[in-house]
Steps between C-alpha positions, in 0.01 A plus 500: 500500500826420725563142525468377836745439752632155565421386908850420642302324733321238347694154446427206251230302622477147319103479555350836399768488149332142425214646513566782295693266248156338476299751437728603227540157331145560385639741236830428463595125366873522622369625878311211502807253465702673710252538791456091468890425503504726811200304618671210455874593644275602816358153519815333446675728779222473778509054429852519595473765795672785350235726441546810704202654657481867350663782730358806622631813437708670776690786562909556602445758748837455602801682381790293422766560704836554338805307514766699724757634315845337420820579640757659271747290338872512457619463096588141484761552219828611601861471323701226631800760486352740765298315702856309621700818567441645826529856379257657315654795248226782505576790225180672635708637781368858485679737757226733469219477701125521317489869433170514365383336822768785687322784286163386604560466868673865492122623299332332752714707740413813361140420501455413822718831603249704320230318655591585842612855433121515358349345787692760781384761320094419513551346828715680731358314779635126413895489577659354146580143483866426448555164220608199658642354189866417476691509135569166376866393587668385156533093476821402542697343195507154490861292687609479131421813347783743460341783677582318751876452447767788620828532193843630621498795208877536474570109516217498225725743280831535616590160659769256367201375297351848485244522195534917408610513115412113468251396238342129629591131339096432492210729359195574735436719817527091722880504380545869684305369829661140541835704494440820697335240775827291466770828522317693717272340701569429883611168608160460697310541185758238290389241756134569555433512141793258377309267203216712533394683173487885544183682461431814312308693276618473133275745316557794698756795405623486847593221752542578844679325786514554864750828503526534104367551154595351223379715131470315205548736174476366141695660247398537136202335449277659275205322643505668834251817499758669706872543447802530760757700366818590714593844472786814596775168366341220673496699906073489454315226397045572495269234583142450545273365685225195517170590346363405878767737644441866662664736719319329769635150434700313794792452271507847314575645876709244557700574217497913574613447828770247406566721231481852667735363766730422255525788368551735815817303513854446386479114613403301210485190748201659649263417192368157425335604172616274236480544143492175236491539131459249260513641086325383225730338250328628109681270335448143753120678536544423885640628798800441672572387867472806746806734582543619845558913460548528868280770737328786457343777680218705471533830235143585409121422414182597371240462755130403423640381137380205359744267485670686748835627361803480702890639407739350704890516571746211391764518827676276325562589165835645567621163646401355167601702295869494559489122672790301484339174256515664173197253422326707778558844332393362129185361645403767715550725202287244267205587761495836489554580147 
C-alpha cells in the first residue's frame, strides 16, 4: 500500500504528543524517560512563566510582496590614470553604421512593399497607405573622432614637412594620425582639440576623416589570409576589404567615388585617397613604422567578392621613383620589391 501523505497543515501540539509519548512508554522503556524529562522541562517552564500556550494552525493567504527592484550600478573600480584625464581615447570608433541593423530595415522594406502591392490587388477599393517612417540619420562622430577632422591633402604630402616617400620615427597607425592632424589639420581643429587625444578606430583596414581616407596595407606577412602585391612596376597596388564590408558599405562608395573622380582626371590634387604601408621585417620578426606612398585612384574591382577586391592606381609613384633624397628612391624601391 502507498504510504500516506504527510498534512502540511497540522502543527506540533505539546498536549496530544504527551499523550501519545504516554501511551507509548508502556512498551518502550526509553519513551518512558523521555516523556517524563519532557514532563518535567514543562513543569519547570510553566513555574517560571515561560510556558507558551500551544498555537493553532493558520494559513498565509497572503502573497508576499516583493522587494522593488534595484537601480543599476556604475563599476566602482576605475584606473586612477583615466579617470583624471578629461579625454576619453575610444578605438571602437566604427565609421560604419550597424549594417546588419541597415540590412534588416531595407528587408523590412521589401516586406512591407510586397505587402501593400498584395493588399491593392485583393482590395481595389482601399487607397494604399504610404509608410511614414523616415531612415535613420547616421550619428554623428564624436568632437574627437577623426571623421570629424578635415586634412589639407597636399600640405599632408607635399608641404615643407610633407610626409610622401617618408617612412615614420614611431611604429603604429597613432604615430600616422597625431602627425597628419598636426601637418594638415586646420588651425580651428589645432585649437579645439589642442591636448585632446585623437579618436579612431585602430583595427580597421581603413580610417576615414572628414574629406579623406587613409588605407592601411601590410606588406609581407605570411599570416595575413590575403596578400597585397603591387603590380605593372609598382603603378597598381590590390587591396581588400573588411570581412563586414560590401558593395553597399558607406565607405566602399565613399572610396569609388573619391576614387572614380580621381581617375576621370589629370589633377592628382583632386584625390584624398592615401595609401600607408608598413613591411614585415623576416629577420627583426616585426614590422616597421608606416611609409607614406602618396595617393591613389580608383583602377578596378570585383563586385559581390568576398573580401571585396580592389586594384588601384599609385599617382604618385613616378614622383618617387625618381625623387630627389636618394634615401627616398632606395626605400621606395625596398617596398615594392
Amino acid at each position: 500500500s502507498k504510504p500516506r501523505a504527510r498534512d502540511p497543515q497540522r502543527q506540533h501540539h505539546p498536549a496530544t504528543d504527551s499523550t501519545n509519548m504516554d501511551n507509548a512508554a508502556v512498551k518502550n522503556p526509553y519513551l518512558a524517560l523521555r516523556a517524563a524529562k519532557i514532563a518535567r522541562n514543562e513543569e519547570r517552564l510553566r513555574e517560571l512563566g515561560l510556558l507558551k500556550p500551544p498555537q493553532t494552525a493558520t494559513t498565509n493567504t497572503q502573497n508576499r510582496s516583493k522587494p522593488p527592484p534595484r537601480p543599476p550600478q556604475e563599476p566602482t573600480r576605475r584606473s586612477t590614470r583615466l579617470s583624471q584625464r578629461t579625454d576619453q581615447p575610444n578605438y571602437k570608433d566604427v565609421s560604419l553604421p550597424n549594417e546588419t541593423s541597415t540590412r534588416k530595415r531595407a528587408w523590412n522594406a521589401s516586406i512591407e512593399d510586397d505587402t501593400t502591392d498584395t493588399q491593392q490587388s485583393t482590395q481595389q477599393s482601399k487607397p494604399a497607405v504610404r509608410s511614414t517612417s523616415t531612415a535613420t540619420l547616421p550619428t554623428p562622430p564624436p568632437a574627437n573622432s577623426v571623421r570629424s577632422i578635415s586634412l589639407n591633402v597636399n600640405s599632408l604630402l607635399l608641404g615643407k614637412h610633407g610626409l610622401l616617400g617618408t617612412i615614420l620615427e614611431h611604429t603604429g597607425k597613432e604615430a600616422v594620425i597625431n602627425k597628419s592632424f598636426e601637418l594638415a589639420a586646420s588651425t580651428e581643429d589645432q585649437q579645439r582639440l589642442s591636448g585632446v587625444g585623437l579618436s579612431f578606430n585602430k583595427y580597421c583596414g581603413v580610417q576615414e576623416w572628414n574629406n579623406a581616407i587613409f588605407f592601411w596595407v601590410n606588406l609581407g606577412s605570411k599570416d595575413n589570409p590575403v596578400v597585397n602585391d603591387f603590380l605593372d612596376d609598382a603603378t597598381r597596388i590590390t587591396w581588400y576589404g573588411g570581412s563586414r564590408m560590401h558593395d553597399e558599405s558607406p565607405v566602399i562608395q565613399k572610396l569609388l567615388h573619391y576614387g572614380r573622380d580621381a581617375a576621370a582626371t589629370d589633377n592628382n590634387s583632386d584625390t584624398n585617397i592615401i595609401l600607408w604601408c608598413r613591411k614585415y621585417e623576416v629577420d627583426q620578426k616585426q614590422f616597421t613604422p608606416y611609409m607614406c606612398l602618396g595617393r591613389l585612384s580608383y583602377h578596378s574591382h570585383v563586385p559581390g567578392s568576398q573580401p571585396l577586391s580592389f586594384v588601384w592606381n599609385l599617382l604618385d609613384r613616378d614622383v618617387l621613383k625618381s625623387h630627389a633624397d636618394r634615401s627616398v628612391r632606395e626605400r621606395f624601391a625596398t617596398f615594392i620589391e
